[in-house]
N, C-alpha and C positions, 0 to 999 in steps of 0.2 A: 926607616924600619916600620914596617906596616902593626899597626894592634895587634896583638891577640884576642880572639875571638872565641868566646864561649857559648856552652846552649846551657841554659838551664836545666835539664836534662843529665846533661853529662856532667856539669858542677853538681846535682845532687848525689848523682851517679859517685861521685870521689867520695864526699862525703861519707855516704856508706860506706865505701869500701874502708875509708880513713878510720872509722868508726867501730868496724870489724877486727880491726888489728889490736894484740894484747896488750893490753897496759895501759891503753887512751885513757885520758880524762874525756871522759864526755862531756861536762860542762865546757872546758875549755877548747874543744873540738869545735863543741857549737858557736862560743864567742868568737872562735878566729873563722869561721865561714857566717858571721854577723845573724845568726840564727837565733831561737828561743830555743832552750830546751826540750821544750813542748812540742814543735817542730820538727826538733832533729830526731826525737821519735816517734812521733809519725812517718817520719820518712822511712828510716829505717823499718818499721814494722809493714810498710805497705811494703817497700820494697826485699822483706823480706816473705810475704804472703803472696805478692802478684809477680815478683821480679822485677827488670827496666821498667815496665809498664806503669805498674804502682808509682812512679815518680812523676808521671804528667799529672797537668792540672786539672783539678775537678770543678765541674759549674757549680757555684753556690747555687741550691735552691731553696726555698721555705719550705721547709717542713711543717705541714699542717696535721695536728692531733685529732 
């Protein structure tokens, strides 16, 4: 039986959507996809303002003042 095979992408993708249904604990949401908090709204709120998109990766870059 071959792996199952994920895209990061589409596991954040669940998340969200796991995240949108009534009654979640969002803490506990975030512990079982081994997330921070902190994280799991960011995700949600990008992929709430950008859609799919907002869930790829962004370049760290420094920000200079």
């Amino acid at each position: 039986m071959p792996w199952k095979e994920f895209n990061t992408i589409d596991l954040r993708f669940q998340f969200v959507l796991d995240s949108l249904q009534t009654g979640v604990n969002f803490t506990q949401l975030c512990a079982q996809y081994g997330i921070s908090t902190k994280c799991g709204f960011k995700w949600k709120e990008r992929f709430l303002r950008e859609g799919k998109e907002g869930l790829l990766d962004r370049k760290k870059t420094n920000k200079r003042w």
